[in-house]
C-alpha positions as a Markdown table, in Angstrom:
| # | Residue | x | y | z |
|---|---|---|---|---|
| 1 | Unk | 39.8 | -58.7 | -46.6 |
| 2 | Unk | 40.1 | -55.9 | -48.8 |
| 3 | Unk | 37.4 | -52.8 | -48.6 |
| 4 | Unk | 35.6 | -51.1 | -51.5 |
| 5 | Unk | 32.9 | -48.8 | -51.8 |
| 6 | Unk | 32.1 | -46.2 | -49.5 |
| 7 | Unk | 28.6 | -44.8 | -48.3 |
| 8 | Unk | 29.3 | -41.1 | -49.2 |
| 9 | Unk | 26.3 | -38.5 | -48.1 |
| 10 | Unk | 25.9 | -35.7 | -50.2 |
| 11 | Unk | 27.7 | -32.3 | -49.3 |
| 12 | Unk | 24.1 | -30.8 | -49.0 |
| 13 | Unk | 22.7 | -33.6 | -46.5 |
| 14 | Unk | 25.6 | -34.0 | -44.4 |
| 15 | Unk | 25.6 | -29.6 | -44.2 |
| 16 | Unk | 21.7 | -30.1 | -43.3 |
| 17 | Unk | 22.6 | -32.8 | -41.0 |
| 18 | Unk | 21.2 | -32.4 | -37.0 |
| 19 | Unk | 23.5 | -32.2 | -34.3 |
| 20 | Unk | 22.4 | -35.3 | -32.9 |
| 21 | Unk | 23.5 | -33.9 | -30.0 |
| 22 | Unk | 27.0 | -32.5 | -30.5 |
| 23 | Unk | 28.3 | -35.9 | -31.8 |
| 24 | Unk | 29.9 | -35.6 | -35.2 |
| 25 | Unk | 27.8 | -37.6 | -37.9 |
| 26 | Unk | 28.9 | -37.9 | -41.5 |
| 27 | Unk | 31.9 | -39.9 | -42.5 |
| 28 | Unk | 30.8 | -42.9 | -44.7 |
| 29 | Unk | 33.6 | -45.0 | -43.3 |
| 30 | Unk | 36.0 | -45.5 | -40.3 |
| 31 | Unk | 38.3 | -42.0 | -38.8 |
| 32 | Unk | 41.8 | -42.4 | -38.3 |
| 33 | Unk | 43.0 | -38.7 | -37.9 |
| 34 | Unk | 41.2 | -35.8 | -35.4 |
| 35 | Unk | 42.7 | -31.9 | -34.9 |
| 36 | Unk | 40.6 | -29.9 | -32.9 |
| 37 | Unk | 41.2 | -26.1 | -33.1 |
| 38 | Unk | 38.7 | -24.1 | -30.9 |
| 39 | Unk | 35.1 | -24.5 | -32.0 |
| 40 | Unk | 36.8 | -26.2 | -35.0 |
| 41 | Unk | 37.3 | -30.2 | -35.4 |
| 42 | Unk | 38.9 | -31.1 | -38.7 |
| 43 | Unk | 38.3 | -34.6 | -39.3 |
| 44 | Unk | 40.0 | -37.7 | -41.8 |
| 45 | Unk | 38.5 | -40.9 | -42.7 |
| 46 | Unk | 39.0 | -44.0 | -44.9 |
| 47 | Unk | 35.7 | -42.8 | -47.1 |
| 48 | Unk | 38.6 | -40.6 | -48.8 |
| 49 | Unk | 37.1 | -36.9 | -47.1 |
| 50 | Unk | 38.3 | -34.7 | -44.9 |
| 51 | Unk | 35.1 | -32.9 | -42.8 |
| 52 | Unk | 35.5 | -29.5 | -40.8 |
| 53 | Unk | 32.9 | -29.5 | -38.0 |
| 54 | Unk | 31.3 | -26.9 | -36.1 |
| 55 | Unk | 31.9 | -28.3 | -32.5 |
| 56 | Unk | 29.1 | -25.5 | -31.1 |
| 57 | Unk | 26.6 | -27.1 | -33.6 |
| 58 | Unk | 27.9 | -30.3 | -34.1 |
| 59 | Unk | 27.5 | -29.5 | -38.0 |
| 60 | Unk | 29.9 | -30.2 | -40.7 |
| 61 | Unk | 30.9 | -26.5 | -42.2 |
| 62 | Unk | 32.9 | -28.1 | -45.3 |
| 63 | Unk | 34.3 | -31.0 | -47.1 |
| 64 | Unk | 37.1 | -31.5 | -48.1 |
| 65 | Unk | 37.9 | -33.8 | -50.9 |
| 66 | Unk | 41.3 | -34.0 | -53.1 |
| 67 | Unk | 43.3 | -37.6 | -51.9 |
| 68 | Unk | 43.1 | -40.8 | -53.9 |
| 69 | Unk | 42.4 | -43.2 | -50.8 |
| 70 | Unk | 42.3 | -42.4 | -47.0 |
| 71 | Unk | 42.9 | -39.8 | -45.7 |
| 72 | Unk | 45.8 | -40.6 | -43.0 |
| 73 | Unk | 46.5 | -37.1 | -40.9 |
| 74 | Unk | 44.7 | -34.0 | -40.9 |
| 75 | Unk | 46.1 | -30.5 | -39.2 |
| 76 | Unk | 44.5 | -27.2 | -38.4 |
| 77 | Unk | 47.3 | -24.1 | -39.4 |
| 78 | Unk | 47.7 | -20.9 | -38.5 |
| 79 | Unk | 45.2 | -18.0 | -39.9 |
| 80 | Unk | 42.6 | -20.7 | -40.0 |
| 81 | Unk | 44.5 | -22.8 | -42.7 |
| 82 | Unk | 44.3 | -26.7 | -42.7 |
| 83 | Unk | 46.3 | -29.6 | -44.0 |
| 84 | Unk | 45.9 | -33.5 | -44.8 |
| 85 | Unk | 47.8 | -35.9 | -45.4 |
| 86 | Unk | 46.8 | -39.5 | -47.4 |
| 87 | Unk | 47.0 | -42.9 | -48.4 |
| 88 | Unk | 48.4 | -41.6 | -51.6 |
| 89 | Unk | 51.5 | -40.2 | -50.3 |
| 90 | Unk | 50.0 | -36.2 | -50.8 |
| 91 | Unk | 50.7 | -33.5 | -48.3 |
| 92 | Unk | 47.9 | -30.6 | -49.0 |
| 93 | Unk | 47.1 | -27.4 | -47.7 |
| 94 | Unk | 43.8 | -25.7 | -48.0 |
| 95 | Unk | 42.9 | -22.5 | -47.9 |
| 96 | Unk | 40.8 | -20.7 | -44.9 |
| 97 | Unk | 37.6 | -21.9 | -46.4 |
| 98 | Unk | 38.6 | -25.6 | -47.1 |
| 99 | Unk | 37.1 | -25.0 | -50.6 |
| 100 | Unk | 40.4 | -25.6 | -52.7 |
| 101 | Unk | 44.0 | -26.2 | -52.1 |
| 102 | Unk | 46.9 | -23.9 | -52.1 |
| 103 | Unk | 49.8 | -26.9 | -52.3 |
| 104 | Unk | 49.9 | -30.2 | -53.1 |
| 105 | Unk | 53.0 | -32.4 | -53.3 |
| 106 | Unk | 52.9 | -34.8 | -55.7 |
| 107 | Unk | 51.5 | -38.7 | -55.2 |
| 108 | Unk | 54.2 | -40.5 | -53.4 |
| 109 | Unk | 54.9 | -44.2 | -53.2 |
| 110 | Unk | 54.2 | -44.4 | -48.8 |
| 111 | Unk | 51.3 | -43.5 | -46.9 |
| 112 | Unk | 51.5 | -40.1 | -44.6 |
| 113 | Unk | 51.3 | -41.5 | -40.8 |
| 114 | Unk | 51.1 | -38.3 | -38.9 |
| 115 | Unk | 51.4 | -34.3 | -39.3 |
| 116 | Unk | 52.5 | -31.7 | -36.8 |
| 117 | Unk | 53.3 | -27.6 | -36.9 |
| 118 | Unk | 56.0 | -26.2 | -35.4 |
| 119 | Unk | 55.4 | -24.0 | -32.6 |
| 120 | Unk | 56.2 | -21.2 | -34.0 |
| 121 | Unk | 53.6 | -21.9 | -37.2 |
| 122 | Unk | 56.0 | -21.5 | -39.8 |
| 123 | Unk | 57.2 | -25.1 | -41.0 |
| 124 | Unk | 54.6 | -28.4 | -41.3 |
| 125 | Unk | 56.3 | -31.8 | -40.5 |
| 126 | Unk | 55.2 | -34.8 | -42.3 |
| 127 | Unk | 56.0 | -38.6 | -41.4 |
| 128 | Unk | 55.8 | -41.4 | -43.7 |
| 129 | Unk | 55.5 | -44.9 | -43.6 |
| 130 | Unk | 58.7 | -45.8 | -45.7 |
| 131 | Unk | 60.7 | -43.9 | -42.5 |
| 132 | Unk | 60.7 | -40.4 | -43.7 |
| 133 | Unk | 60.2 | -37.1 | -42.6 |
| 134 | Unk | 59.3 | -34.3 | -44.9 |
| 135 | Unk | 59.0 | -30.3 | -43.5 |
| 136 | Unk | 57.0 | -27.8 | -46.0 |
| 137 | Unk | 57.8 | -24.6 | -45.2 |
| 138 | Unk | 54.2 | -22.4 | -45.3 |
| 139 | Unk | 55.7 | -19.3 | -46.5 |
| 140 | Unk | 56.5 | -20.1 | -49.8 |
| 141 | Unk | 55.9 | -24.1 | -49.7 |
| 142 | Unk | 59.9 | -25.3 | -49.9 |
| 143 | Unk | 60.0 | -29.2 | -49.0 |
| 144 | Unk | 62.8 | -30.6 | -47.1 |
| 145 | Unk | 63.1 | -34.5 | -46.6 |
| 146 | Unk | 65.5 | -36.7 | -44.7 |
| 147 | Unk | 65.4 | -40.7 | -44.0 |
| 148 | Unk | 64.3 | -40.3 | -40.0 |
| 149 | Unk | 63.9 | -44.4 | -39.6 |
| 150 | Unk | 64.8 | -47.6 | -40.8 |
| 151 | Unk | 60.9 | -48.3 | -41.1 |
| 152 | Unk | 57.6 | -46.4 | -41.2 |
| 153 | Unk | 57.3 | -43.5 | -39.0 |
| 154 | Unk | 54.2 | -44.0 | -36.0 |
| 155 | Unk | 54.1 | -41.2 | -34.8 |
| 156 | Unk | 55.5 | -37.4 | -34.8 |
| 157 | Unk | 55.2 | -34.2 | -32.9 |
| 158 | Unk | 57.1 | -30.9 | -32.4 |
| 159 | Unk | 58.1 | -30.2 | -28.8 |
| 160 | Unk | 57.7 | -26.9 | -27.4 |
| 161 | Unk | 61.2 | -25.4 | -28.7 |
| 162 | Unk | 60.6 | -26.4 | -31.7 |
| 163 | Unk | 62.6 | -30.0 | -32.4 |
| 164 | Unk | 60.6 | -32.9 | -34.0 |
| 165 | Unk | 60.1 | -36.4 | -32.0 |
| 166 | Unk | 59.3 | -39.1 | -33.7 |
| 167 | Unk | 58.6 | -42.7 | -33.1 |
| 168 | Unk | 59.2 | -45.2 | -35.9 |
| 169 | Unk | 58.7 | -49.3 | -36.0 |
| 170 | Unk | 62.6 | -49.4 | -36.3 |
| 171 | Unk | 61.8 | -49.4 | -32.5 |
| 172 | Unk | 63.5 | -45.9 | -32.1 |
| 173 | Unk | 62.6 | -42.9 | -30.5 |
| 174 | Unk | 64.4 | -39.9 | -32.0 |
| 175 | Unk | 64.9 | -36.1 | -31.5 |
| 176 | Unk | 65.5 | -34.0 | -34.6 |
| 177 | Unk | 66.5 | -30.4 | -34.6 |
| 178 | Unk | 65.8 | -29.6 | -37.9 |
| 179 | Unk | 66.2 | -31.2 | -41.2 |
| 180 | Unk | 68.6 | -34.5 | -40.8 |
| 181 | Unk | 70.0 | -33.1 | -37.6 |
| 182 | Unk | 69.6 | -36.0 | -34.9 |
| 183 | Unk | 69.8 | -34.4 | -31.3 |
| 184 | Unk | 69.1 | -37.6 | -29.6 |
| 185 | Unk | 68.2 | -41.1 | -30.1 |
| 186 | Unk | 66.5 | -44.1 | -27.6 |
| 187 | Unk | 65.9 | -47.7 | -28.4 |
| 188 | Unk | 62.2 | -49.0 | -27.9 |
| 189 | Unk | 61.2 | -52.0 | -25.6 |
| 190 | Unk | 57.7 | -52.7 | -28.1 |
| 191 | Unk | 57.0 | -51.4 | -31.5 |
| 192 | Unk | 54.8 | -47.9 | -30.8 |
| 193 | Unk | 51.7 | -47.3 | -32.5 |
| 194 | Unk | 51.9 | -43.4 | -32.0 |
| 195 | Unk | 53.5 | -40.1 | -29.8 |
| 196 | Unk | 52.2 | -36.5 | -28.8 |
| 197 | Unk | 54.2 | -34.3 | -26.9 |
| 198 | Unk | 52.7 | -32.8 | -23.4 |
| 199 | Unk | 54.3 | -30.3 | -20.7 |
| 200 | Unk | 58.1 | -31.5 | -22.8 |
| 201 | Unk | 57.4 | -34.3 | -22.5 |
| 202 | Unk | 56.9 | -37.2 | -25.2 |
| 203 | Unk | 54.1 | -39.5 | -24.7 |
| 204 | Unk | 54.4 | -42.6 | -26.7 |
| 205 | Unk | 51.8 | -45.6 | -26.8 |
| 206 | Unk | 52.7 | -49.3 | -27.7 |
| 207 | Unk | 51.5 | -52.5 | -29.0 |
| 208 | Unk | 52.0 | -54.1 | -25.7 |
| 209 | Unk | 49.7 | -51.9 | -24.0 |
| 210 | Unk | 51.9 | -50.0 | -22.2 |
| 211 | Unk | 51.9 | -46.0 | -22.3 |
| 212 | Unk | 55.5 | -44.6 | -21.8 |
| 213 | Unk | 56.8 | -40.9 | -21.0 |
| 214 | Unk | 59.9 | -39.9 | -22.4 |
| 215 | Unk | 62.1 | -36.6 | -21.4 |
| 216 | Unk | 63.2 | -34.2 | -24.3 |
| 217 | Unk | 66.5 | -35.9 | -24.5 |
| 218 | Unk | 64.6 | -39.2 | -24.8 |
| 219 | Unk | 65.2 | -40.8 | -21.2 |
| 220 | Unk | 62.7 | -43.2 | -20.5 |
| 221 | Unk | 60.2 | -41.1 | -17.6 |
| 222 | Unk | 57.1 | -42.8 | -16.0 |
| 223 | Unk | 55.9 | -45.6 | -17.9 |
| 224 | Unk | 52.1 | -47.1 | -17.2 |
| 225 | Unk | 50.9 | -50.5 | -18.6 |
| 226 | Unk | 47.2 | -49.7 | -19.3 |
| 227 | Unk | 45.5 | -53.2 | -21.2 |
| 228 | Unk | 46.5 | -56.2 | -22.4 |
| 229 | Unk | 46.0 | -55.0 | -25.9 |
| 230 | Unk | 47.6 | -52.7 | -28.6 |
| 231 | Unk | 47.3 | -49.0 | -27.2 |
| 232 | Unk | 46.3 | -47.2 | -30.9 |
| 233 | Unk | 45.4 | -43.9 | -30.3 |
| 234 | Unk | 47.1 | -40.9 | -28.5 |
| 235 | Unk | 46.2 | -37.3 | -28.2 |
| 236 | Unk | 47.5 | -35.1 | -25.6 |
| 237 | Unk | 48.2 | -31.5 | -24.2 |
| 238 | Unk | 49.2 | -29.3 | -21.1 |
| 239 | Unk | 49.5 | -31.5 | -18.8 |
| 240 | Unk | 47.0 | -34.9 | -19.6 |
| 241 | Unk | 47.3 | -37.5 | -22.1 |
| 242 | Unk | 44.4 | -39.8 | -23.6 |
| 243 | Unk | 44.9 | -42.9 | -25.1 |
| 244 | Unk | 42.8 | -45.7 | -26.5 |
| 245 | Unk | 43.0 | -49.7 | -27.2 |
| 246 | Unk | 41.9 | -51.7 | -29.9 |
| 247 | Unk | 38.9 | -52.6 | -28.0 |
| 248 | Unk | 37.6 | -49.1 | -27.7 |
| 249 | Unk | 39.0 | -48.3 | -23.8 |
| 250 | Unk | 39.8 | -44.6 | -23.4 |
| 251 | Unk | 41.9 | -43.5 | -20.6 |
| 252 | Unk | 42.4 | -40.0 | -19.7 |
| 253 | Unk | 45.8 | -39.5 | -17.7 |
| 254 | Unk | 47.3 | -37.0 | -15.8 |
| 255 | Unk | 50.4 | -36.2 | -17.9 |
| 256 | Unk | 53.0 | -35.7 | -14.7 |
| 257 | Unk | 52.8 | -39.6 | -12.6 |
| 258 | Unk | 50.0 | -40.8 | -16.0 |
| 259 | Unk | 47.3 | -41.1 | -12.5 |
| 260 | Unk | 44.1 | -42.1 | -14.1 |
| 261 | Unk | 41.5 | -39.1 | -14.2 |
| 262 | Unk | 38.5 | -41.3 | -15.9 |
| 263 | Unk | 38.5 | -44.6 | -18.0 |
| 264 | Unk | 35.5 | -45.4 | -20.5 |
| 265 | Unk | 34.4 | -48.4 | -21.2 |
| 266 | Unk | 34.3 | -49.9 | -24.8 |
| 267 | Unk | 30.8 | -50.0 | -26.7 |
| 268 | Unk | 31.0 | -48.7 | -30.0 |
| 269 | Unk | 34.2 | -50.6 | -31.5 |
| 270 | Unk | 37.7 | -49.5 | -32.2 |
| 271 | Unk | 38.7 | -46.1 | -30.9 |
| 272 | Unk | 41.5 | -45.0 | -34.4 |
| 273 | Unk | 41.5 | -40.9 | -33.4 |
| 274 | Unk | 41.3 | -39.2 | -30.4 |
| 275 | Unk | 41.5 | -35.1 | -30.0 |
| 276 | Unk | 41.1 | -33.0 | -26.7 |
| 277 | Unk | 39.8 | -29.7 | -27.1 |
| 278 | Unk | 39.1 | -27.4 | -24.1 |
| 279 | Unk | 36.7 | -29.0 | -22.6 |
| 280 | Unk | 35.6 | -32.0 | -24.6 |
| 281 | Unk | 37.8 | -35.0 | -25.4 |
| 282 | Unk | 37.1 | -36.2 | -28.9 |
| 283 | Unk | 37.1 | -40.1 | -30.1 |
| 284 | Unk | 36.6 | -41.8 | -33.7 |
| 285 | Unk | 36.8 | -45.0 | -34.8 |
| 286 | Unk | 35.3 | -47.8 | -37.0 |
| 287 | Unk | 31.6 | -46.2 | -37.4 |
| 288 | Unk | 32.6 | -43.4 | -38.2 |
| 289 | Unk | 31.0 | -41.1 | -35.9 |
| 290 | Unk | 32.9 | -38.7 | -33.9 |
| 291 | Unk | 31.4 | -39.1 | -30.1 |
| 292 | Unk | 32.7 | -36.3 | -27.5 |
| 293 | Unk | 33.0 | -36.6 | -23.6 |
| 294 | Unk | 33.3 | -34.3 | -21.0 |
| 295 | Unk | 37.3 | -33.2 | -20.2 |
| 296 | Unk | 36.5 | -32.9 | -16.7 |
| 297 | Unk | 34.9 | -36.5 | -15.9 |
| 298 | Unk | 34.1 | -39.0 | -19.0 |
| 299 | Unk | 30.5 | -37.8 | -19.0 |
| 300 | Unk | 29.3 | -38.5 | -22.5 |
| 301 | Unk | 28.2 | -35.3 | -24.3 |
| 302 | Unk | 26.5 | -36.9 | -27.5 |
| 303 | Unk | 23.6 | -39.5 | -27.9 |
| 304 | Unk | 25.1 | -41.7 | -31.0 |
| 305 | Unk | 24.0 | -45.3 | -30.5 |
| 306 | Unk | 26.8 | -48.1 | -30.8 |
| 307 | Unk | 27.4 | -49.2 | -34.2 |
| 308 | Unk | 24.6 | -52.2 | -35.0 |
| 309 | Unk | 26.1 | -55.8 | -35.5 |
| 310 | Unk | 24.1 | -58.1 | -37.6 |
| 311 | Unk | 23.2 | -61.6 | -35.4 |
| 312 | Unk | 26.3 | -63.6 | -36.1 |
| 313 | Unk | 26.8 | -64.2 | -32.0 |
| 314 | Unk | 27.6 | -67.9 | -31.6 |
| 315 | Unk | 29.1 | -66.7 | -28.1 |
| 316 | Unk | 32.5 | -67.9 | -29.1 |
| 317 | Unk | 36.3 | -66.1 | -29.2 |
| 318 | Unk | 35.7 | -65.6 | -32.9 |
| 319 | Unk | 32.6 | -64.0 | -32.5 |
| 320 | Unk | 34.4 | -61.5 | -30.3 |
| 321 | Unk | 36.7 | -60.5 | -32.7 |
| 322 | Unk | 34.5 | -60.5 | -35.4 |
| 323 | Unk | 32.6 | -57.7 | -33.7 |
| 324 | Unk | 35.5 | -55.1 | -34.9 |
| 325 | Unk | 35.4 | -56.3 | -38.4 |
| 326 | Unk | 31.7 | -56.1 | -38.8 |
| 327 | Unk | 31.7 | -51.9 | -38.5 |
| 328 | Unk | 32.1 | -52.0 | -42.1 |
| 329 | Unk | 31.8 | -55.9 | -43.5 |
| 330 | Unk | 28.6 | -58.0 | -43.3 |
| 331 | Unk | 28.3 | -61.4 | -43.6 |
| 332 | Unk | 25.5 | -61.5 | -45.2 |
| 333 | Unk | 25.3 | -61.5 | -48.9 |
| 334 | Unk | 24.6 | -58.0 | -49.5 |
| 335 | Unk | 26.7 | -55.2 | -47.9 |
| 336 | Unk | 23.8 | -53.7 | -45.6 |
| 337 | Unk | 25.8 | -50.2 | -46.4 |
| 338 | Unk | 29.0 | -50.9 | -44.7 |
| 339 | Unk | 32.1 | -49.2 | -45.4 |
| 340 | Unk | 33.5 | -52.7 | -47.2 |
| 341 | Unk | 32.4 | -55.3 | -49.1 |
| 342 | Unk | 30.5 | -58.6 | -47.8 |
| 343 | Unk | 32.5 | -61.4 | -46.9 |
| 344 | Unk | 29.7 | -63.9 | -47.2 |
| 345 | Unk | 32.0 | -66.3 | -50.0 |
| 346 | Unk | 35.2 | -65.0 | -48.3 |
| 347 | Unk | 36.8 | -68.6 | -49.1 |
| 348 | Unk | 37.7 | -69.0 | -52.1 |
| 349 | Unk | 37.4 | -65.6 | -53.6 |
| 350 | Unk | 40.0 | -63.7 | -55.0 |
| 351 | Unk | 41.0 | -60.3 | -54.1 |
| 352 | Unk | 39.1 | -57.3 | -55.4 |
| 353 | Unk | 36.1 | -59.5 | -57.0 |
| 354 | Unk | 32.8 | -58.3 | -55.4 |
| 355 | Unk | 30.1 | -57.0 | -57.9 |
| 356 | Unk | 29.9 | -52.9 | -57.6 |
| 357 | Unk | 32.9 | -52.0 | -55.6 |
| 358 | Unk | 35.9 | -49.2 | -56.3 |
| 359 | Unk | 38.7 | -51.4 | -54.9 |
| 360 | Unk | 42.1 | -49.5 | -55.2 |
| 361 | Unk | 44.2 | -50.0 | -58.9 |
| 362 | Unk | 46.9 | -51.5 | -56.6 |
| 363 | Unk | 44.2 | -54.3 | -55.2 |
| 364 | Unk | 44.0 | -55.5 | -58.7 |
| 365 | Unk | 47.3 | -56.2 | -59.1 |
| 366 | Unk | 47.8 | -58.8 | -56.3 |
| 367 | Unk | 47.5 | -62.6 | -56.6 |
| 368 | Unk | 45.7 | -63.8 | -53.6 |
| 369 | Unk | 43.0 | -66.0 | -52.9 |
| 370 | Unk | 41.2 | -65.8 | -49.5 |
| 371 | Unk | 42.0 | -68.9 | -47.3 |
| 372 | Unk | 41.8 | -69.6 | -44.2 |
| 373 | Unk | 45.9 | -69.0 | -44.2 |
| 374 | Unk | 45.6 | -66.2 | -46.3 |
| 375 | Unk | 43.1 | -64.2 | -44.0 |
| 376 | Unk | 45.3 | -65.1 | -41.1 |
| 377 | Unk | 48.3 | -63.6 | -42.6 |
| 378 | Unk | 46.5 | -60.5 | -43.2 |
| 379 | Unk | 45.8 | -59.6 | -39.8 |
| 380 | Unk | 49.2 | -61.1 | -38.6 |
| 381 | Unk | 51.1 | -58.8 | -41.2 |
| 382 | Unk | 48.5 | -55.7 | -41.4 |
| 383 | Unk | 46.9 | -54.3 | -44.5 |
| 384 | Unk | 49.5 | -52.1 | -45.4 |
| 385 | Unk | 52.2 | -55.1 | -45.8 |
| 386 | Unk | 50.0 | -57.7 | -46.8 |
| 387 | Unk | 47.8 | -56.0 | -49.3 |
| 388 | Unk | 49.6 | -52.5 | -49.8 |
| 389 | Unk | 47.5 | -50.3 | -51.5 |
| 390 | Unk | 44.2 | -51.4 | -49.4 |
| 391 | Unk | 41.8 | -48.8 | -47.8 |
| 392 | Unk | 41.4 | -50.9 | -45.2 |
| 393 | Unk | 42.4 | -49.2 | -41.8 |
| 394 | Unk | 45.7 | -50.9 | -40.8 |
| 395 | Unk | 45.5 | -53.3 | -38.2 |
| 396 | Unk | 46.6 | -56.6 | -36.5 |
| 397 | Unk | 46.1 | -59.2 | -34.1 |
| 398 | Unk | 49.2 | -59.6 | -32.8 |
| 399 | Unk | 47.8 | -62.9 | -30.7 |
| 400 | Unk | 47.7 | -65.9 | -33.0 |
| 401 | Unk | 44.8 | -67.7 | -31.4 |
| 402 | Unk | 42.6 | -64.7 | -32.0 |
| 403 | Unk | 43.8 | -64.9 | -35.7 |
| 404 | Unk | 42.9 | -68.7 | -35.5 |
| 405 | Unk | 39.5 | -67.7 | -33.6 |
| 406 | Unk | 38.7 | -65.4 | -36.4 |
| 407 | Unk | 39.3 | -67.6 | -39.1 |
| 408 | Unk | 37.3 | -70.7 | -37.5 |
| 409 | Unk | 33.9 | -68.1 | -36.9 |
| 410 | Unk | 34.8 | -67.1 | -40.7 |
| 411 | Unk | 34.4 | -70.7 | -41.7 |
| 412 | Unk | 31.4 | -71.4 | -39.3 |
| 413 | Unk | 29.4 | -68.2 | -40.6 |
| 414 | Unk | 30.9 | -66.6 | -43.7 |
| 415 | Unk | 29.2 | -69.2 | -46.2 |
């Protein structure tokens, strides 16, 4: 179900854009990174752009565009300095004003799944989905790069005296202090979808549901089981942690026992970022709007409406799932300005063969027809191992009779 053309405002409109009351709008397609600095919320989305946001105004001060794909991880650095990381294997920093970069490593063969700065400001860690961590130093932009995991790297963050955690779907947990120097090392119970660290302490989420705190030796701490469904967001800091399921459930947790301090319901489709600022906590998903809630007790602090889903509803388990899908696909036969192409026709199609859309060079090179079998696999597998090269935010359902739901609504409505 690959994705094509994105909506992309121009740089005056989104600049001139209204508040709309502190919520962030102006990505053309779904987020999947958040930093949040201050008054400053640096932002990464499938539509290929990085956006810096003025959280007083709710404005967009720049845009930042230089990655072939998505961009994957987004960082702010000391001085007022940012970085991004892609889908095209490119770690670049930017300048104060976001208007150029100042390095750029060169296109690389796996996707960047995570940044994080030292404490200390000086060095930029990088994981990668082929299991590798990279480390730029700022002063002077050396690159250092080691093989951390045996498979893509979830998650990463710097505890506070200065060692790296990461979190890889080798189902290990490791504890670097510095460059190929492993300090410690835990086995997994569920493959984790992502880490930040919190008072020293390593907060991982997992595919099972399940939110786990590890020590800075990687002993397994206080562990919560929050949903039934793949926990795919994380953000954390002094002492609380948010996370957020596929469905678009936010939890806020108290970092030391993971009490609950609020929950939010799901309403506007798949939570893929989440930030926490001083007093708002940031979340971004499949519409690409940025919505902000109050720190203190959930209270929402924007007025976006939900993401509109065309009248497909049959009231069945398909039509469920479908509602995820449908932030940037229609089933109709034109687009209606998603993010992806229409998958009215789906069956029968091959890849990367809808009239008008920029589907990735990659795309074009695989040999797949859409089937009922062949859609199934995609979202058993994920887009990045089924269709590797896809702009398509990774994800799975990890349940086969939702895969089998999705593909009966598909044949029922897609046509």
């Amino acid at each position: 179900m690959p994705c094509g053309r994105l909506a992309a405002p121009a740089l005056a409109l989104l600049l001139a854009a209204p508040a709309a009351a502190l919520d962030l709008i102006g990505h053309g397609g779904p987020v999947g990174a958040l930093d949040v600095d201050g008054a400053r919320v640096l932002s990464g989305s499938f539509d290929t752009r990085a956006i810096l946001w003025d959280a007083t105004t709710g404005g967009a001060a720049r845009v930042l565009r230089y990655h072939d794909g998505n961009v994957t991880a987004v960082i702010h650095l000391p001085g007022g300095g940012m970085a991004t990381g892609g889908q095209d294997g490119r770690i670049v920093i930017w300048d104060t004003d976001g208007l150029r970069p100042v390095f750029a490593t060169p296109h690389g063969s796996s996707q960047v799944a995570g940044l994080s700065l030292a404490p200390d400001g000086a060095t930029l860690a990088a994981g990668f989905w082929d299991g590798t961590i990279a480390t730029v130093a700022l002063d002077g932009y050396a690159v250092a790069d080691w093989q951390a995991h045996g498979d893509r790297v979830m998650g990463l963050a710097h505890l506070p005296d200065g060692r790296l955690a990461s979190a890889g779907s080798d189902l290990r947990l490791a504890i670097w202090d510095g460059a190929d120097a492993l300090a410690a090392r835990t086995d997994l119970p569920d493959l984790p979808n992502g880490l930040d660290v919190t008072q020293g302490r390593i907060a991982v989420i997992f595919a099972e549901g399940a939110l786990r705190l590890f020590s800075d030796d990687a002993r397994l701490l206080p562990e919560r089981f929050l949903t039934d469904r793949p926990l795919v967001a994380v953000a954390a800091q002094a002492g609380l942690v948010a996370a957020a399921a596929l469905d678009g459930t936010i939890w806020l947790l108290e970092a030391d026992l993971l009490d609950t301090r609020f929950e939010i319901e799901p309403g506007n489709g798949p939570v893929w970022a989440l930030a926490l600022g001083e007093d708002s906590l940031f979340a971004a998903g499949g519409d690409g709007t940025i919505r902000r809630f109050a720190l203190a007790d959930g209270a929402r602090q924007g007025d976006a409406a939900a993401p509109e889903v065309e009248d497909f509803d049959d009231g069945s388990r398909g039509a469920e799932v479908w509602r995820a899908c449908a932030v940037c696909h229609s089933l109709d036969p034109d687009d209606r300005g998603r993010a992806g192409p229409t998958l009215h026709g789906i069956f029968g199609r091959p890849i990367a063969t809808v009239a008008g859309y920029d589907y990735s060079a990659a795309l074009h090179e695989l040999d797949i027809v859409w089937t009922p079998d062949t859609v199934a696999a995609l979202f058993e597998y994920g887009p990045e191992a089924y269709t590797p090269g896809s702009r398509m935010p990774e994800q799975r359902l990890p349940d086969p009779e939702d895969r089998a739901a999705l593909v009966e609504f598909l044949e029922r409505m897609a046509h």
